[in-house]
Each structure stands twice: as structure tokens, then as C-alpha cells.
ZAKOLKOL-708737 format. One line per field, with one value per residue: residue number from 1; x, y, z of N, C-alpha, C, O in turn; residue in three letters. Coordinates in steps of 0.1 Angstrom, whole numbers, always signed. Example, Ala and Ser with C-alpha at 12.3 -4.5 7.8 and 13.67 -1.06 7.14 Angstrom:
2
seq	1; 2
n_u	+132; +128
n_v	-57; -22
n_w	+78; +71
ca_u	+123; +137
ca_v	-45; -11
ca_w	+78; +71
c_u	+132; +129
c_v	-33; +0
c_w	+78; +79
o_u	+142; +134
o_v	-33; +11
o_w	+85; +80
type	ALA; SER
END
This chain:
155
seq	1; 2; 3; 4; 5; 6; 7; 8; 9; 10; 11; 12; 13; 14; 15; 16; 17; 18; 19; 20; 21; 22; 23; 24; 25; 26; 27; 28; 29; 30; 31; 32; 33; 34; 35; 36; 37; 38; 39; 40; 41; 42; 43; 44; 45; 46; 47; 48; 49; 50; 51; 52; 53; 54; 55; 56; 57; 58; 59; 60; 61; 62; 63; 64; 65; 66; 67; 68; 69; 70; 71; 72; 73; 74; 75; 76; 77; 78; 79; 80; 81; 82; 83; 84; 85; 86; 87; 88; 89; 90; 91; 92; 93; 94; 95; 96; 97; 98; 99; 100; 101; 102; 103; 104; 105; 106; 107; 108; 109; 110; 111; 112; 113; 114; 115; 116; 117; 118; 119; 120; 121; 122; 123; 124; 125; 126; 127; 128; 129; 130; 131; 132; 133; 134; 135; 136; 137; 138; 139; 140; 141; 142; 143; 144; 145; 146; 147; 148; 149; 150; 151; 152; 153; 154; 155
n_u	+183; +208; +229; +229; +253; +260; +282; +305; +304; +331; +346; +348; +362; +362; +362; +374; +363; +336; +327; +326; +338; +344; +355; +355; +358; +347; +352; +374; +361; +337; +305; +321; +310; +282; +269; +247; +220; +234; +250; +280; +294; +306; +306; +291; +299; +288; +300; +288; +291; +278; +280; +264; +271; +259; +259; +258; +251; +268; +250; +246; +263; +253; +222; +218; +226; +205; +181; +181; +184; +155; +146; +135; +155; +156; +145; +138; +167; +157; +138; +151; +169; +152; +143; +162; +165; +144; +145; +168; +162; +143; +155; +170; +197; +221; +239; +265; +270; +256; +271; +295; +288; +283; +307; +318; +306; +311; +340; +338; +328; +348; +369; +357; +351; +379; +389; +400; +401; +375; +379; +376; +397; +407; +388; +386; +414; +407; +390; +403; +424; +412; +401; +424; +435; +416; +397; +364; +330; +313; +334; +352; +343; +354; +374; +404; +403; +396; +418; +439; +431; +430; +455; +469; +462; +463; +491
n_v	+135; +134; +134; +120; +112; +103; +89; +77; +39; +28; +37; +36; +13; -24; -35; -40; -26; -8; +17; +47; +64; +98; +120; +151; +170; +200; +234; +263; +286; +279; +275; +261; +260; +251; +222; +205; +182; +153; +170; +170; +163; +146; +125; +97; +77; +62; +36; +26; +3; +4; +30; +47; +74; +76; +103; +111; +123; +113; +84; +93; +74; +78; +79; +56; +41; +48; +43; +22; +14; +23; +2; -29; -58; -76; -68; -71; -67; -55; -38; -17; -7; +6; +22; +41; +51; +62; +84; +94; +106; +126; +145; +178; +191; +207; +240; +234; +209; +208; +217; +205; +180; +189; +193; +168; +158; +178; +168; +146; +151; +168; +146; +130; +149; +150; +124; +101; +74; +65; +61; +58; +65; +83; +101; +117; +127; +146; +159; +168; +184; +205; +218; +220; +240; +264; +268; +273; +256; +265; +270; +248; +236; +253; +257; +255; +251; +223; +212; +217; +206; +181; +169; +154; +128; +120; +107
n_w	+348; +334; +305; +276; +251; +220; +197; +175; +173; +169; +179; +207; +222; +229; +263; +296; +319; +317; +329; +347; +378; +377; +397; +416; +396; +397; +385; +394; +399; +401; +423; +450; +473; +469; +477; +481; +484; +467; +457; +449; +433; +420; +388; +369; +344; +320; +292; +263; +240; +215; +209; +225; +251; +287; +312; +341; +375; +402; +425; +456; +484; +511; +504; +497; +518; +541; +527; +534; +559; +566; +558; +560; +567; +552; +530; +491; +467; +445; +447; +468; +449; +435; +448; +449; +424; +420; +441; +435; +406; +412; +424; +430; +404; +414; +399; +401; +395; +372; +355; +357; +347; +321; +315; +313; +295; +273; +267; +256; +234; +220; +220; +204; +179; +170; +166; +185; +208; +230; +258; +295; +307; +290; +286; +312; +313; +292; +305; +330; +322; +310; +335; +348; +330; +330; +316; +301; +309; +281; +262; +259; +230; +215; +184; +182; +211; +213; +200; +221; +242; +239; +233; +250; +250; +221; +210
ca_u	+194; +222; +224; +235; +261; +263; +294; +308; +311; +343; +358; +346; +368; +353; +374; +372; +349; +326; +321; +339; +333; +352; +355; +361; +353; +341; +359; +378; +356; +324; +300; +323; +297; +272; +266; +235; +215; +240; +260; +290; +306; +309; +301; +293; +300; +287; +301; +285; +300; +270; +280; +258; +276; +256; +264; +250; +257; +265; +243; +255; +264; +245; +210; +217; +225; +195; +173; +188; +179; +144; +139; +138; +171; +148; +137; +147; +175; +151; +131; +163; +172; +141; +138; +175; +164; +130; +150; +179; +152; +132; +166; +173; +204; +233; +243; +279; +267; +246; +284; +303; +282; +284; +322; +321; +300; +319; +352; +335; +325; +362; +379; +351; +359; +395; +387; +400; +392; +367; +377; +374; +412; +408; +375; +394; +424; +403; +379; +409; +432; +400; +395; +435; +441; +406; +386; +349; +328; +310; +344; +361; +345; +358; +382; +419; +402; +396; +431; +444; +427; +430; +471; +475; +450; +466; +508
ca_v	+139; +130; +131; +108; +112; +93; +87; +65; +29; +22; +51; +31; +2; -36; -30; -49; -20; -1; +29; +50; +76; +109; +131; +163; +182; +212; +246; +269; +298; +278; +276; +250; +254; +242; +203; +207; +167; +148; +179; +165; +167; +132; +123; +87; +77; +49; +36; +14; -2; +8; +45; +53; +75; +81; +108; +116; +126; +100; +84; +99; +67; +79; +74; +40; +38; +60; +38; +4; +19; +23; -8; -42; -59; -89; -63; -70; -56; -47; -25; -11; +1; +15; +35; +47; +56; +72; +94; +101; +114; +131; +153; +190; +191; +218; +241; +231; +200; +206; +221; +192; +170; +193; +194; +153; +153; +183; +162; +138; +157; +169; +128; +128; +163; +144; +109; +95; +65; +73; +55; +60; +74; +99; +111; +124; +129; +158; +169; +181; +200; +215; +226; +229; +252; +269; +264; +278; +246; +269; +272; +236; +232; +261; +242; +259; +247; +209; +206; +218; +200; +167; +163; +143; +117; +119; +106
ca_w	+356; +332; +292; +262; +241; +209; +191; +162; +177; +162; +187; +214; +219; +243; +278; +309; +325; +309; +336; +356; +383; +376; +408; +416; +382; +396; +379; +406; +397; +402; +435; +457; +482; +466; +477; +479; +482; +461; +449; +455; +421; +410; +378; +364; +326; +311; +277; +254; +229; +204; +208; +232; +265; +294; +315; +352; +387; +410; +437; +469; +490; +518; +498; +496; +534; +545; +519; +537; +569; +565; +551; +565; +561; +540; +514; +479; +464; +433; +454; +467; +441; +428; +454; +445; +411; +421; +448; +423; +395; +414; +434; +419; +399; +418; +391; +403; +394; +359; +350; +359; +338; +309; +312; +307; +282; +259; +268; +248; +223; +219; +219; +189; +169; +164; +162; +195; +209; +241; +271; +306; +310; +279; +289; +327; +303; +290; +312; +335; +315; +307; +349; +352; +322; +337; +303; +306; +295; +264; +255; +255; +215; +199; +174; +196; +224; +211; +197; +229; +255; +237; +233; +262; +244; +212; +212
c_u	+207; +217; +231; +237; +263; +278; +294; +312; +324; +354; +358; +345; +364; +370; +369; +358; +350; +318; +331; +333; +344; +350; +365; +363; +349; +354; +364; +371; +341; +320; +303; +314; +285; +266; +254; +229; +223; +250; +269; +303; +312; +304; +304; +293; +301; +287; +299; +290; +288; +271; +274; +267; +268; +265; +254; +257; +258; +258; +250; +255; +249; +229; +209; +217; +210; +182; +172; +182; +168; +136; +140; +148; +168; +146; +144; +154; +168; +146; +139; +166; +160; +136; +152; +171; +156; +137; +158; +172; +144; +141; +174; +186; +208; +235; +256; +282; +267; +266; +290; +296; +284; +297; +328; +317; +309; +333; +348; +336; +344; +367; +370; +355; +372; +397; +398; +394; +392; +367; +382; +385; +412; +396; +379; +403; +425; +399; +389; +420; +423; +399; +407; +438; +429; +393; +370; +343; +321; +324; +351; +356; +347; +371; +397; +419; +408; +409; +440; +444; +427; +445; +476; +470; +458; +480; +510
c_v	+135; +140; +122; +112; +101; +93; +72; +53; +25; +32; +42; +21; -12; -33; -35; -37; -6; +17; +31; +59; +89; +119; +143; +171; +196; +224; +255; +280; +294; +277; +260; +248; +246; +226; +201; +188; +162; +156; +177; +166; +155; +134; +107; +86; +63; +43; +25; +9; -3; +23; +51; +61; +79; +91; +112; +121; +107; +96; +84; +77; +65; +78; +60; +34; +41; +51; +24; +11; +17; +15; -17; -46; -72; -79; -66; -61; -47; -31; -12; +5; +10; +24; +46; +56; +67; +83; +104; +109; +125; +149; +164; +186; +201; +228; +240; +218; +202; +208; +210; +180; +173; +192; +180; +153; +167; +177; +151; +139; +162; +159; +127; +139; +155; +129; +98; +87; +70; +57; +62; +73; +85; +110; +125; +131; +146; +163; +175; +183; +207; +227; +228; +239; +263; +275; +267; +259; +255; +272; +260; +235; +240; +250; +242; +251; +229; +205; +207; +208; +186; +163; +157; +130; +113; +115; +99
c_w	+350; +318; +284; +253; +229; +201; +182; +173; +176; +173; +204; +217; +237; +251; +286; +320; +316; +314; +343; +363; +380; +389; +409; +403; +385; +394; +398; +410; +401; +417; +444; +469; +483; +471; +488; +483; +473; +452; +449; +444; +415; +397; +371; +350; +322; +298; +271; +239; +213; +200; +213; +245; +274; +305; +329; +366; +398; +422; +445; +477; +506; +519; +503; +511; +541; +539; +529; +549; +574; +567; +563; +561; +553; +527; +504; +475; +454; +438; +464; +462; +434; +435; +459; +440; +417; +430; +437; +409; +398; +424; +425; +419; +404; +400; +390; +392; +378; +351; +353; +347; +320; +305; +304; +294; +269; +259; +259; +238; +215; +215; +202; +179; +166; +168; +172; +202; +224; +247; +285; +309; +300; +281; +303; +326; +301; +296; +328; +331; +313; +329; +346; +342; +326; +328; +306; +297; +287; +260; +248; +235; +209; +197; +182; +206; +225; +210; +209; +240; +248; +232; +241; +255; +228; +213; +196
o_u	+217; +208; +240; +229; +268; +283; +287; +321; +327; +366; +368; +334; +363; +382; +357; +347; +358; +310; +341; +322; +356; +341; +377; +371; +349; +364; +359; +372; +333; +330; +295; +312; +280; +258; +254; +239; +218; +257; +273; +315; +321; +297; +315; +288; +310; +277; +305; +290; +291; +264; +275; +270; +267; +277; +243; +269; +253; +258; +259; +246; +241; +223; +201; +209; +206; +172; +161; +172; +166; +125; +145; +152; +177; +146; +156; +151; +170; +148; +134; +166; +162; +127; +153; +172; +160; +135; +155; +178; +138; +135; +181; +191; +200; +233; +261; +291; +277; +271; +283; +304; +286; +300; +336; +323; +311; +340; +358; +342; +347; +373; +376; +364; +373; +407; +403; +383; +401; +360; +390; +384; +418; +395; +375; +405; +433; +401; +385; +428; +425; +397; +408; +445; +434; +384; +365; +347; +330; +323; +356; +365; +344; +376; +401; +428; +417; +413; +449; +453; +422; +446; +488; +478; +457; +484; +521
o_v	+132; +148; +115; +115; +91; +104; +62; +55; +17; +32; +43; +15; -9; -32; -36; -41; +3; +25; +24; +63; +85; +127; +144; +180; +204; +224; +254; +285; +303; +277; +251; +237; +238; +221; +196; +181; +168; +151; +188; +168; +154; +144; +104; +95; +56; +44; +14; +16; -8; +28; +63; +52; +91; +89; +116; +121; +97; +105; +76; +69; +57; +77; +55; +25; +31; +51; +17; +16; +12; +14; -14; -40; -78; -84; -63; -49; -35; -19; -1; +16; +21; +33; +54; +68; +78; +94; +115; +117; +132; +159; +161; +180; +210; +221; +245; +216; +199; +201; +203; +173; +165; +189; +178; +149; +164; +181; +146; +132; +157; +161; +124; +136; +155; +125; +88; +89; +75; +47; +71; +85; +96; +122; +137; +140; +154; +175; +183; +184; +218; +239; +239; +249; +274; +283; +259; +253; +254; +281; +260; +232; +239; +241; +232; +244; +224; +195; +199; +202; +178; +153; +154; +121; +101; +125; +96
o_w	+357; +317; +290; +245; +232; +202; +181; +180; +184; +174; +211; +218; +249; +248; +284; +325; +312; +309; +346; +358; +380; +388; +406; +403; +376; +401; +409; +421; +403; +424; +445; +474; +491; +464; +499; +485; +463; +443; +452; +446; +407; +395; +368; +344; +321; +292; +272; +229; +203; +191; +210; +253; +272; +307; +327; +366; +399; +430; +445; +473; +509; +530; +511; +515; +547; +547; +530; +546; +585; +572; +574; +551; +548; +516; +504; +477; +453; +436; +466; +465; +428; +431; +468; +445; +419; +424; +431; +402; +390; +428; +415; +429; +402; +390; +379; +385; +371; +342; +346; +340; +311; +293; +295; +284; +257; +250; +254; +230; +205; +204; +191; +170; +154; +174; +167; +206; +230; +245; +286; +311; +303; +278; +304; +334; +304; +295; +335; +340; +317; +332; +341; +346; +326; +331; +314; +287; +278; +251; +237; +227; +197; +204; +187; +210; +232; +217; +209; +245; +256; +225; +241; +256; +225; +219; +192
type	UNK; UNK; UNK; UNK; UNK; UNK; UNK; UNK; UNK; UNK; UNK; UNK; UNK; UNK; UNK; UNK; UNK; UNK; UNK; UNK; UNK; UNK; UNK; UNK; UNK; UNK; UNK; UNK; UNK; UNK; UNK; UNK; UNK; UNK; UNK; UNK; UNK; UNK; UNK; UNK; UNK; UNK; UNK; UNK; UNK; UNK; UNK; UNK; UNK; UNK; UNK; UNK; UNK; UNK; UNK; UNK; UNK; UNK; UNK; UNK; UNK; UNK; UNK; UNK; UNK; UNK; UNK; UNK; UNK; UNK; UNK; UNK; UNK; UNK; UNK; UNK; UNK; UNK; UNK; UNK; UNK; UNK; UNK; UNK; UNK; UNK; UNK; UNK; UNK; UNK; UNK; UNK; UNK; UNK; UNK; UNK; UNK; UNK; UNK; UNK; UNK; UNK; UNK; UNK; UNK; UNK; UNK; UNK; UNK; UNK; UNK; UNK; UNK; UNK; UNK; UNK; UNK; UNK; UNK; UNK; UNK; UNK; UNK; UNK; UNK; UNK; UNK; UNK; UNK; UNK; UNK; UNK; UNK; UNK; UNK; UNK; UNK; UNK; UNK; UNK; UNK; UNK; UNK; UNK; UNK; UNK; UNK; UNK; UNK; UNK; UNK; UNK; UNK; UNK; UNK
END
């Protein structure tokens, strides 16, 4: 339910936090109805300072309530959460959604094509000029595109 982006460590500089949520990514042309079980159009991004980027949807809040609910209010947090994850893995992907995720992750890809350093604020930087100029994502990596949608990022 996400993917992983790799990148040159050296682009991805140590910062007080390491993740961010990005909301509201969805394109104007795509299915805003959609929100579906967790379709909601978040997207989490987690950056590691080895070059690794995760990229996924976010767990709806209401999981976690709904989960807490169930439970006894003794239960471990481990198990908690593991029955976060198992929900969240196991919960179809919107294709509002699957697009939103793709958009972070070619905004990425972009900050890399021109050797920008990839944090939180340049990843959101990109990924909306990309929705306000109204940028298909298979489009953001032609080369026009990249130099375009990353001049906020670059001064």
C-alpha cells in the first residue's frame, strides 16, 4: 500500500522530523468522490537519511478509534497497532488514491532529476504546482515538466 523511493543520501539532509503528511493532492479532473475506506487523499512520506523514501496513504484516524473501541482499554499498544497495520494492508487502494501517491513519489523523482535537496517542504513544493498548473502525473518527468515544476525548490 505505498512504494520506496531511493535517492542519493547526500540529497537528503538530518532535520528535526523525518515525515510529513501531505493533504489534499488529489488532481481536479480526478474521481473526488471517491473516499472510499481510507480514500481520503492523504499521503504519508517518510525520509531516511540512507536514501530510502517511503511513500503511502495515511491511516484514516477513525481506524485507530474503531480499533480502540473494540479493544479493552488495557490492551497493548503493540497489538494496537498491529491490528492498524493488518487493517491498513489488507484495505483496497482508491484509484484517487493510487494517483496521489504516484504524484509524491514522481515529485521526488523530479527534486532528484535536478539535484535538490528532498525535504518535507520541497516534496509539497512540487507535488502542488504539479495539481495547480494541472500536470497529468505520467507527465510530471518529461524533462519541461521537471524544470518547470521544481523552480519554487530551486532560488
Amino acid at each position: 500500500n505505498g512504494v520506496l523511493v531511493t535517492v542519493p543520501p547526500s540529497l537528503v539532509g538530518r532535520r528535526k522530523n523525518h515525515f510529513v503528511t501531505l493533504k489534499g493532492l488529489t488532481s481536479q479532473n480526478s474521481d473526488a468522490m471517491d473516499t472510499e475506506e481510507g480514500g481520503e487523499g492523504d499521503v504519508d512520506v517518510y525520509l531516511g537519511l540512507n536514501g530510502g523514501i517511503w511513500i503511502q496513504r495515511t491511516i484514516p484516524s477513525e481506524w485507530e478509534n474503531a480499533i480502540r473501541a473494540d479493544q479493552d482499554e488495557r490492551a497493548p499498544l503493540a497489538e494496537t497497532l498491529q491490528k492498524l497495520r493488518h487493517r491498513h494492508s489488507t484495505t483496497r487502494v482508491s484509484p484517487s488514491m493510487r494517483e496521489s501517491i504516484a504524484r509524491v513519489r514522481n515529485s521526488v523523482e523530479c527534486l532528484r532529476l535536478v539535484h535538490c535537496q528532498i525535504t518535507p517542504d520541497s516534496i509539497e513544493i512540487v507535488a502542488r504546482a504539479s495539481v495547480d498548473q494541472g500536470v497529468r502525473v505520467a507527465d510530471m518527468l518529461l524533462p519541461e515538466m521537471v524544470i518547470k515544476l521544481t523552480e519554487g525548490t530551486r532560488r
